[in-house]
Structure formats: structure tokens, C-alpha cells
N, CA, C and O atoms as a CHARMM CRD file, in Angstrom:
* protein
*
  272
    1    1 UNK  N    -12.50600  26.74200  44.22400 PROA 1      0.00000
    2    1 UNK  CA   -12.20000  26.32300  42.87700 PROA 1      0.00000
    3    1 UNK  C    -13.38500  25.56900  42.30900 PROA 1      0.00000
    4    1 UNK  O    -13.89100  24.74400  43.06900 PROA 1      0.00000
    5    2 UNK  N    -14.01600  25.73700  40.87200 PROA 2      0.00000
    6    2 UNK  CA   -14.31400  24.72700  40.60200 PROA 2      0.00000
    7    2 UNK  C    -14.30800  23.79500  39.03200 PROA 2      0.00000
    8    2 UNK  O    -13.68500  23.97100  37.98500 PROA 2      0.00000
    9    3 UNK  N    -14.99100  23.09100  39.32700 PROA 3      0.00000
   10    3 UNK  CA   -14.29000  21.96500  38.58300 PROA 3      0.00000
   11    3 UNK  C    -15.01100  21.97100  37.34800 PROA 3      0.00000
   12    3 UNK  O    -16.23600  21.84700  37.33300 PROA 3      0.00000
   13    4 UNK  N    -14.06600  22.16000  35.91800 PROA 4      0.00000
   14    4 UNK  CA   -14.70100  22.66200  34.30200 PROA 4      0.00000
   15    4 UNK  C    -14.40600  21.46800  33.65400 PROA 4      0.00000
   16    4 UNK  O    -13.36600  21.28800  33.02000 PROA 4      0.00000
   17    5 UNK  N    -15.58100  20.37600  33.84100 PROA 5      0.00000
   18    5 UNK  CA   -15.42900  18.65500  32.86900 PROA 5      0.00000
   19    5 UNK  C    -14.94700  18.92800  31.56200 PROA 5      0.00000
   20    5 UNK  O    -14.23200  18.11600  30.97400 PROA 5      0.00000
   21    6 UNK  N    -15.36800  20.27000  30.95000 PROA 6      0.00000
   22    6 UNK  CA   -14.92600  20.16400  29.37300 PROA 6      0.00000
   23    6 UNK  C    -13.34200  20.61200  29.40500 PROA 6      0.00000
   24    6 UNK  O    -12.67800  20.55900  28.36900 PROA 6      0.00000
   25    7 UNK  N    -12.88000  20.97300  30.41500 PROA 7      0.00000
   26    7 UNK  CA   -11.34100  21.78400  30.57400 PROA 7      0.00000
   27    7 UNK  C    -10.57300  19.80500  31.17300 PROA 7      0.00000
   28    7 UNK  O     -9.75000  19.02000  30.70100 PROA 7      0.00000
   29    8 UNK  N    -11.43300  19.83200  32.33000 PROA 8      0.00000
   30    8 UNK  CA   -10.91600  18.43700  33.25900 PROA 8      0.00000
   31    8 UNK  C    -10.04900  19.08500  34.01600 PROA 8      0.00000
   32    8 UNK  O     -9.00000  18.51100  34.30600 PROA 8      0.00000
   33    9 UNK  N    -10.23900  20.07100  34.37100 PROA 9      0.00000
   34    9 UNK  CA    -9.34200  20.58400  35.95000 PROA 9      0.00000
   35    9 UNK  C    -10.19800  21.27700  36.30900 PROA 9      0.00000
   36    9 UNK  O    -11.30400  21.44000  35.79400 PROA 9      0.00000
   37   10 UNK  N     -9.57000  21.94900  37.62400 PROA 10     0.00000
   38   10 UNK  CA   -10.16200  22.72800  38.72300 PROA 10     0.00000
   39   10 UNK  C     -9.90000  24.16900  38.42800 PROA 10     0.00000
   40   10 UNK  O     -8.71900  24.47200  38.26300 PROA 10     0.00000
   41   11 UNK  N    -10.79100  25.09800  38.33500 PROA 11     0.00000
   42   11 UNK  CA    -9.80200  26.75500  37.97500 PROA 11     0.00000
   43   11 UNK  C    -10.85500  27.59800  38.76300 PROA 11     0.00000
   44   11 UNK  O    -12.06900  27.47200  38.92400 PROA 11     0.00000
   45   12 UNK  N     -9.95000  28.48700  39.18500 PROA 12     0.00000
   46   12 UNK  CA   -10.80700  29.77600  40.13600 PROA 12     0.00000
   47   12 UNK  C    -11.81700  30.06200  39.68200 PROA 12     0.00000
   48   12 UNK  O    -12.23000  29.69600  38.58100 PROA 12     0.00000
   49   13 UNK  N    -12.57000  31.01100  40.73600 PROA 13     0.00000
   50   13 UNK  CA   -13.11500  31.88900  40.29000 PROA 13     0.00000
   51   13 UNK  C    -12.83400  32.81900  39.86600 PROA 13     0.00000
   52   13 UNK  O    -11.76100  33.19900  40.33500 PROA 13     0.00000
   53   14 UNK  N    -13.64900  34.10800  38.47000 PROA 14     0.00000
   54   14 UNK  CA   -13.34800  35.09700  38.37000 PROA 14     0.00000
   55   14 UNK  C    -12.81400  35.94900  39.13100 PROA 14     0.00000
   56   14 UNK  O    -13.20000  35.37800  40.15100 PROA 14     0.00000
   57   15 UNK  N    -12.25500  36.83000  39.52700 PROA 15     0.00000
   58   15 UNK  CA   -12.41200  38.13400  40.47900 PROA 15     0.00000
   59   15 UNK  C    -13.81500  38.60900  40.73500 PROA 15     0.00000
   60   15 UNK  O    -14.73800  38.87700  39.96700 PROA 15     0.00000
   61   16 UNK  N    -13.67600  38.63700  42.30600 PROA 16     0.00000
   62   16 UNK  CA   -14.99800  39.34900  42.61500 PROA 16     0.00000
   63   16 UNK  C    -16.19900  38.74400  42.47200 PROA 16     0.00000
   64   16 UNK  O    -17.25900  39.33900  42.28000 PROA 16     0.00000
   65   17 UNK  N    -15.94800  36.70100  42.62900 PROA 17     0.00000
   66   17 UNK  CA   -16.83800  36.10200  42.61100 PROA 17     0.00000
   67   17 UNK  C    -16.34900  35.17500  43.59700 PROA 17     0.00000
   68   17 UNK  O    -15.18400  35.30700  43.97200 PROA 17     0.00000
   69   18 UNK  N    -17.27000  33.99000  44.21100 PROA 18     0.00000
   70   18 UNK  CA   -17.02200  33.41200  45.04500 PROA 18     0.00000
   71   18 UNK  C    -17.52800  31.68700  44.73600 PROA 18     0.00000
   72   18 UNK  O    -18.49700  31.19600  44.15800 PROA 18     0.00000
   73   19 UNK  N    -16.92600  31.39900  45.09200 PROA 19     0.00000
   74   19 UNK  CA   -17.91900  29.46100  44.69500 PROA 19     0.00000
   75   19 UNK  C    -18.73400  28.73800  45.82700 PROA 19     0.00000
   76   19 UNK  O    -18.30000  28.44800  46.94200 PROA 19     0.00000
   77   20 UNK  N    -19.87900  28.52300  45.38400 PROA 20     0.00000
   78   20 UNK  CA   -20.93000  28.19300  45.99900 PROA 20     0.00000
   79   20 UNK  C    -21.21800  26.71000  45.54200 PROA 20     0.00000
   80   20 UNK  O    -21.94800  26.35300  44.61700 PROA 20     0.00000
   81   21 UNK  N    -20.28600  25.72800  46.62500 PROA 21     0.00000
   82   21 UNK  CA   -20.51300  24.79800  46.82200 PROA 21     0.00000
   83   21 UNK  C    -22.02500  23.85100  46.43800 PROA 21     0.00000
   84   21 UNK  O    -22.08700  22.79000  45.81700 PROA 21     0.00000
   85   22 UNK  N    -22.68700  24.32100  46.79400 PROA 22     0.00000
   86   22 UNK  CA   -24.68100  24.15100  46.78600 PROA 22     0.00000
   87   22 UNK  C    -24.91700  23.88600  45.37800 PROA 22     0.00000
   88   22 UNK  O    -25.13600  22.74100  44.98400 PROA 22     0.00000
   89   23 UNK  N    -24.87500  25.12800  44.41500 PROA 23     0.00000
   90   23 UNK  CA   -24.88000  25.27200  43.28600 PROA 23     0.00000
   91   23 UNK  C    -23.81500  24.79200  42.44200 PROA 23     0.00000
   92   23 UNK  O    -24.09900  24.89400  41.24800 PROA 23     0.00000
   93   24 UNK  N    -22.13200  24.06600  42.79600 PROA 24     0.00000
   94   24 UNK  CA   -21.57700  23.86000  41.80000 PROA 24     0.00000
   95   24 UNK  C    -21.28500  24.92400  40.75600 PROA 24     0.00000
   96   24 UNK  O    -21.09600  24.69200  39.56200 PROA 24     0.00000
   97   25 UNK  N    -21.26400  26.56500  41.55500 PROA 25     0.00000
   98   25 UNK  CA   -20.71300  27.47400  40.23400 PROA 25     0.00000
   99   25 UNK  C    -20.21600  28.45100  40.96300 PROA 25     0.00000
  100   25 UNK  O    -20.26100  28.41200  42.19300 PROA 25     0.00000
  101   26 UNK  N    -19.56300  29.66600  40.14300 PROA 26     0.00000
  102   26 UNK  CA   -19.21300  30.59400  41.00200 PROA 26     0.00000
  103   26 UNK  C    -19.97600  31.58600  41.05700 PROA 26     0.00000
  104   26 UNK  O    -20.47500  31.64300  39.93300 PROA 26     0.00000
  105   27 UNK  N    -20.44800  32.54900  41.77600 PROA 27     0.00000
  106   27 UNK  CA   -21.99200  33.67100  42.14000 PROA 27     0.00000
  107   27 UNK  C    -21.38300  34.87700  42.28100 PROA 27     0.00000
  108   27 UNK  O    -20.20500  34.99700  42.61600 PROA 27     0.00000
  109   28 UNK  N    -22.06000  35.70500  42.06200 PROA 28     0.00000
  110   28 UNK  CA   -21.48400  37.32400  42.79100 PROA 28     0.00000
  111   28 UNK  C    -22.55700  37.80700  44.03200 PROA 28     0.00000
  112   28 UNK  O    -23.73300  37.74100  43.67300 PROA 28     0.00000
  113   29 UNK  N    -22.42700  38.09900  44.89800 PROA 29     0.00000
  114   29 UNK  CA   -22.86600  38.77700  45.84900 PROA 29     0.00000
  115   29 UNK  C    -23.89100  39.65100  45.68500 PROA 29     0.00000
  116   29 UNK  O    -23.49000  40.39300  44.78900 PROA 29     0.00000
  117   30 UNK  N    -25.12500  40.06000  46.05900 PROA 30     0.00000
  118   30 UNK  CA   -24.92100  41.45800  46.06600 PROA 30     0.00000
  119   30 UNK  C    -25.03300  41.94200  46.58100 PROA 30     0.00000
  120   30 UNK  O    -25.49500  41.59500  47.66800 PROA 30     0.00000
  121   31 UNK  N    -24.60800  43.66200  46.20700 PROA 31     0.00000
  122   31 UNK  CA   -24.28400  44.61500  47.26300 PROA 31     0.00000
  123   31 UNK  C    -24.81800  44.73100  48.78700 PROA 31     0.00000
  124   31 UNK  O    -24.08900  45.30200  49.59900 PROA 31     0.00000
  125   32 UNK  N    -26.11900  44.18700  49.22200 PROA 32     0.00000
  126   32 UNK  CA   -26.57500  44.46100  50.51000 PROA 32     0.00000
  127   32 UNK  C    -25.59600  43.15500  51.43700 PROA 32     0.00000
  128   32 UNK  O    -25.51500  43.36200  52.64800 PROA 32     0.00000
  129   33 UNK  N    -25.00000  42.07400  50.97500 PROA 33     0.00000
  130   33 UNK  CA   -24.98300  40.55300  51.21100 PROA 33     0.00000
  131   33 UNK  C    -23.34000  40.83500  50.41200 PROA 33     0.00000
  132   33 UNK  O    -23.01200  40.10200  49.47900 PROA 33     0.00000
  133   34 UNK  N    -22.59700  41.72900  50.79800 PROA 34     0.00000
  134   34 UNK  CA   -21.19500  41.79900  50.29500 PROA 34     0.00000
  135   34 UNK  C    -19.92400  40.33700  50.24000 PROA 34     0.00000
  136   34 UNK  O    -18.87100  40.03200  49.67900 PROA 34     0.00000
  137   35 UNK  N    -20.65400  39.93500  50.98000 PROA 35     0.00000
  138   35 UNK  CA   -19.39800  38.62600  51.14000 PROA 35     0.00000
  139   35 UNK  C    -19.95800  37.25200  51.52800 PROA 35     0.00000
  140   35 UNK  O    -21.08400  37.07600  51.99500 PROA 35     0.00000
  141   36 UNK  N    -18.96600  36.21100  51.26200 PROA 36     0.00000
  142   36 UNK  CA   -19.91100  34.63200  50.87200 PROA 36     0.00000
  143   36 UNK  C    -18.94800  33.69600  52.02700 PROA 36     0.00000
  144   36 UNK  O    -17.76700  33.41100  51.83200 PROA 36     0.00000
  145   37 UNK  N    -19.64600  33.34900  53.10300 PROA 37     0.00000
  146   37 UNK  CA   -19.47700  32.35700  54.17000 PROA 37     0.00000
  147   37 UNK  C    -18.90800  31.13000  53.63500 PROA 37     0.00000
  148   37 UNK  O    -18.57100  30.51000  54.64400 PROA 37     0.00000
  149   38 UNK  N    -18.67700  30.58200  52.83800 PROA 38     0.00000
  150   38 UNK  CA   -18.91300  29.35600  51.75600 PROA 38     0.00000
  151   38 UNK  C    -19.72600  28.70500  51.84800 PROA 38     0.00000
  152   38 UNK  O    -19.45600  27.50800  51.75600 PROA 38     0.00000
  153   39 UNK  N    -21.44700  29.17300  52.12000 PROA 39     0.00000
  154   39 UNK  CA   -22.56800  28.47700  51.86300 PROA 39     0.00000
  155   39 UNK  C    -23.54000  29.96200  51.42400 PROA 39     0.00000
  156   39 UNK  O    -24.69200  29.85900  51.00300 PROA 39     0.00000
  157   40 UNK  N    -23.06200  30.87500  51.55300 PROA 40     0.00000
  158   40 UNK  CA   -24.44800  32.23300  51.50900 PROA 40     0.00000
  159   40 UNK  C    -23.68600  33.60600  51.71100 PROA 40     0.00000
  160   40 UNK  O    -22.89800  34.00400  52.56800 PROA 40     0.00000
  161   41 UNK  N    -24.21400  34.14400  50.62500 PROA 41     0.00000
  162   41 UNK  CA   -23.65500  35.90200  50.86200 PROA 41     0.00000
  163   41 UNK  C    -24.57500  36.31700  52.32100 PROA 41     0.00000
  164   41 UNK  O    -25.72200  36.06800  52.69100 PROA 41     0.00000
  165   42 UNK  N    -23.83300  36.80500  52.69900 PROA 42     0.00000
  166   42 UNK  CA   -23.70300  37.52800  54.13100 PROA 42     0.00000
  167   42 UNK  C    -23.36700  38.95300  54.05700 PROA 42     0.00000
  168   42 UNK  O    -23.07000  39.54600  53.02000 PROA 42     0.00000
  169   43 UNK  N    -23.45700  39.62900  55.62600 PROA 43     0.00000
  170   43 UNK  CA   -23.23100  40.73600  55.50500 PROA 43     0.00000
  171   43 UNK  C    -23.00800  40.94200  57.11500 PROA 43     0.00000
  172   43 UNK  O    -23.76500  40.28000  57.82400 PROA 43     0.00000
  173   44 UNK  N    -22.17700  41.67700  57.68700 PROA 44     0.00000
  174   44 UNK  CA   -21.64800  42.09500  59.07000 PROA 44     0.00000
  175   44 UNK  C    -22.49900  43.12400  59.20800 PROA 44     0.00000
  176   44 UNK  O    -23.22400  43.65500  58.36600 PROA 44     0.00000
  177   45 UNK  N    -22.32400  43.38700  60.50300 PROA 45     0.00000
  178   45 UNK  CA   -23.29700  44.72900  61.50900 PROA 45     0.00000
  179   45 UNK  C    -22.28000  45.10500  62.23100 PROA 45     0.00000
  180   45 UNK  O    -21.52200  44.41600  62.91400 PROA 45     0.00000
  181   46 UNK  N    -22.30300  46.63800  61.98200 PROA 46     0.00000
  182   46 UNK  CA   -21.31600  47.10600  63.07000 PROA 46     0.00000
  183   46 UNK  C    -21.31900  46.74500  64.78700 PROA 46     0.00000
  184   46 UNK  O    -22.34900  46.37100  65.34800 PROA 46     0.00000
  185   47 UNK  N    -20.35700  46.87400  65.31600 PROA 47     0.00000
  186   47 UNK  CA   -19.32100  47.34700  65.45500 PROA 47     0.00000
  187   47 UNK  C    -18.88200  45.45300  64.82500 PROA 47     0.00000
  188   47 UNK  O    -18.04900  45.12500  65.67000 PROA 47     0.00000
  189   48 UNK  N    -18.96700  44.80900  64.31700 PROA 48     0.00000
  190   48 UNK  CA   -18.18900  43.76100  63.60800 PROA 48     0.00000
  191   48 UNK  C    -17.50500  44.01000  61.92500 PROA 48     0.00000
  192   48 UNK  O    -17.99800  44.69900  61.03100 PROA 48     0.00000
  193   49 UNK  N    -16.76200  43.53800  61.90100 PROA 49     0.00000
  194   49 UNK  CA   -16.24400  43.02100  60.55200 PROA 49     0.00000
  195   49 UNK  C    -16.36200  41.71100  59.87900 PROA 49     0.00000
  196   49 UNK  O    -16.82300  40.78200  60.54300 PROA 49     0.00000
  197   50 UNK  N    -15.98600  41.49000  58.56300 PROA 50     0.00000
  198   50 UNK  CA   -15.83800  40.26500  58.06800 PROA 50     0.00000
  199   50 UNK  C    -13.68100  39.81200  57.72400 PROA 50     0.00000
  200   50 UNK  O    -12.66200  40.41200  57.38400 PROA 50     0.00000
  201   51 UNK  N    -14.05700  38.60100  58.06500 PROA 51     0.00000
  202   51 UNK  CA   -12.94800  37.74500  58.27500 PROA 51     0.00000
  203   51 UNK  C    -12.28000  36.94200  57.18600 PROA 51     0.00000
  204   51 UNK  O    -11.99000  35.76200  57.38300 PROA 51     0.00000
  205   52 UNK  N    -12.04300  37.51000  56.11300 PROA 52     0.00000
  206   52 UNK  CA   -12.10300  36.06500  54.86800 PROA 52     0.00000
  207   52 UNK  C    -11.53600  35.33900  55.67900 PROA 52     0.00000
  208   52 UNK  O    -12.28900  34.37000  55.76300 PROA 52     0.00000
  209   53 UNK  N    -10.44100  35.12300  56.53300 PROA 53     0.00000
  210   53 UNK  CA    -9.80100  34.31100  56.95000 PROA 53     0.00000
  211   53 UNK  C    -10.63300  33.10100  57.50600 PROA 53     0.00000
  212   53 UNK  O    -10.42500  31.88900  57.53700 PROA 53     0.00000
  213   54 UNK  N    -11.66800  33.91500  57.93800 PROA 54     0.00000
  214   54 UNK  CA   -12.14800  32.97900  59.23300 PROA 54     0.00000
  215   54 UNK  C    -13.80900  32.65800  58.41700 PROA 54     0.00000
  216   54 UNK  O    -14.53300  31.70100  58.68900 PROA 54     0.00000
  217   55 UNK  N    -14.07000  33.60400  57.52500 PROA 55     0.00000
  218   55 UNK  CA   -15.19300  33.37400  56.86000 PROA 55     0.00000
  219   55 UNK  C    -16.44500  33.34300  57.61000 PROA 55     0.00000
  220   55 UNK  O    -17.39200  32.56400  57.49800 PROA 55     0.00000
  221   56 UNK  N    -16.22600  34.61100  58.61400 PROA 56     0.00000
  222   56 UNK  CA   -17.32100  34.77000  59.17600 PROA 56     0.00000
  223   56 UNK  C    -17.51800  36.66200  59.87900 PROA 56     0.00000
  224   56 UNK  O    -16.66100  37.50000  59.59700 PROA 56     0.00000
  225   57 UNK  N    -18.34600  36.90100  60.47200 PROA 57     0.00000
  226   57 UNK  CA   -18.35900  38.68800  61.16800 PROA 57     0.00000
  227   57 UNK  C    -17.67300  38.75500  62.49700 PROA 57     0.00000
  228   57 UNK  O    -18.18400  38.52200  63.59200 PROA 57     0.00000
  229   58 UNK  N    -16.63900  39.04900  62.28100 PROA 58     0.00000
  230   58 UNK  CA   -16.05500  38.92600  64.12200 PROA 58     0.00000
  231   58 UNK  C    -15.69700  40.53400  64.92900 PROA 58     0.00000
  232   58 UNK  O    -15.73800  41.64100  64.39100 PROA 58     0.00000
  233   59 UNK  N    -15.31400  40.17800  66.50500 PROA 59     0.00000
  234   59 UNK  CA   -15.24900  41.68700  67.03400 PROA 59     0.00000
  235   59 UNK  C    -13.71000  41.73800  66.84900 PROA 59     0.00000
  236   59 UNK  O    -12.92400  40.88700  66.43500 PROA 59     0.00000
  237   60 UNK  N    -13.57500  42.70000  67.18200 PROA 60     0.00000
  238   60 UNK  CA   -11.92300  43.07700  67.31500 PROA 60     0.00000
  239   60 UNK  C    -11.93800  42.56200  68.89400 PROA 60     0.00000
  240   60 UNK  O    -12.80300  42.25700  69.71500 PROA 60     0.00000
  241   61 UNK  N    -10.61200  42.63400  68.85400 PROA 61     0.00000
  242   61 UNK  CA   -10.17900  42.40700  70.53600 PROA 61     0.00000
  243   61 UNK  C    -10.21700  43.06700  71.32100 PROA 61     0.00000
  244   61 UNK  O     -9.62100  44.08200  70.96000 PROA 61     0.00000
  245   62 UNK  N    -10.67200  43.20100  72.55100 PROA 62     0.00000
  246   62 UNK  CA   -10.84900  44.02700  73.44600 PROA 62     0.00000
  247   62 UNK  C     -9.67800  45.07200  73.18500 PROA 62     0.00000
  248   62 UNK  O     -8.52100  45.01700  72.76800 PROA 62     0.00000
  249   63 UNK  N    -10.79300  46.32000  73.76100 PROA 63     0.00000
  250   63 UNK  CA    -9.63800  47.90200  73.73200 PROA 63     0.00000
  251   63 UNK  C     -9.24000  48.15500  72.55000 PROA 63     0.00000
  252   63 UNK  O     -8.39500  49.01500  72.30100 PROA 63     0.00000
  253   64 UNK  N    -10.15600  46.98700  71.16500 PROA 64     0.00000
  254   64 UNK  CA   -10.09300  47.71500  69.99600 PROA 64     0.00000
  255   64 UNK  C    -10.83400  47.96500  68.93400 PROA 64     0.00000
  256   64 UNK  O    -11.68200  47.10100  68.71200 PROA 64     0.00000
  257   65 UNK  N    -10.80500  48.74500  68.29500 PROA 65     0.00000
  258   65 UNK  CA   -11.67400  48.90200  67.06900 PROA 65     0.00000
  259   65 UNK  C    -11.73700  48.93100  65.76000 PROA 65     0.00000
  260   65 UNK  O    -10.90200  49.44800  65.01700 PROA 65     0.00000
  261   66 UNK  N    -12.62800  48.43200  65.48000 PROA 66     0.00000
  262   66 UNK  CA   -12.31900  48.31900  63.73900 PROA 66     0.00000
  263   66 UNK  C    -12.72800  49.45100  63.11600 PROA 66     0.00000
  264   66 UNK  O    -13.92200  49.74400  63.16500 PROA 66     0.00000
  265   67 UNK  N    -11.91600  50.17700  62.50900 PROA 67     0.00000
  266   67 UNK  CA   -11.80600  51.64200  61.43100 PROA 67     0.00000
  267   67 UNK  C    -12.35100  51.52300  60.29600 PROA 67     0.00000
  268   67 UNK  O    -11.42000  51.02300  59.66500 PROA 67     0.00000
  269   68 UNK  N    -13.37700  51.64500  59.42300 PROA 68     0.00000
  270   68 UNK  CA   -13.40700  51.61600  57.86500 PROA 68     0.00000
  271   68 UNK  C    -13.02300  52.34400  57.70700 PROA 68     0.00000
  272   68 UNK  O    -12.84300  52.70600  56.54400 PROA 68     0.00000
């Protein structure tokens, strides 16, 4: 979320943008750097994925695989 002094609350980001703490705004990615750690667009290497959950590239669990 961040924070709009002329509004005086907190409001999302657009869709398809992310907030970058550092900068105080919200950024878009790009395409090579698809997704934002909450400090830096990033990007996974196979055989990994990305985690919003976890906000990072993780493996699947043994005996499995991740499908695009």
C-alpha cells in the first residue's frame, strides 16, 4: 500500500504494479524481471517458480514438478 498525503490514507497499487518500499511509489516490472521481492523485480530460473506468498523462487517438493 502506499501512502497519498493529498488523499491522507493508504491505497493500493494499480493492477499489475507493485510498491517499492525504497522509492515510496508503486513500479511495474519489466518483462525480463517479471515479479517484485518487495525490494527488486526479480525473475526465477527453471526448474523454480515464484512464490507471491513467500516472495521469493522456490522448488517444488520432492517427486514434484512445476508445469507452466
Amino acid at each position: 500500500m502506499l501512502f497519498r498525503s493529498n488523499l491522507k490514507k493508504c491505497v493500493n497499487c494499480p493492477p499489475g504494479m507493485a510498491y517499492d518500499i525504497s522509492q515510496n511509489m508503486c513500479i511495474n516490472c519489466p518483462p525480463d524481471q517479471p515479479y517484485f521481492d518487495g525490494s527488486k523485480c526479480t525473475t526465477c530460473q527453471s526448474p523454480t517458480y515464484y512464490s507471491p506468498e513467500l516472495r521469493t523462487c522456490t522448488s517444488c517438493t520432492y517427486g514434484r514438478i512445476y508445469n507452466q
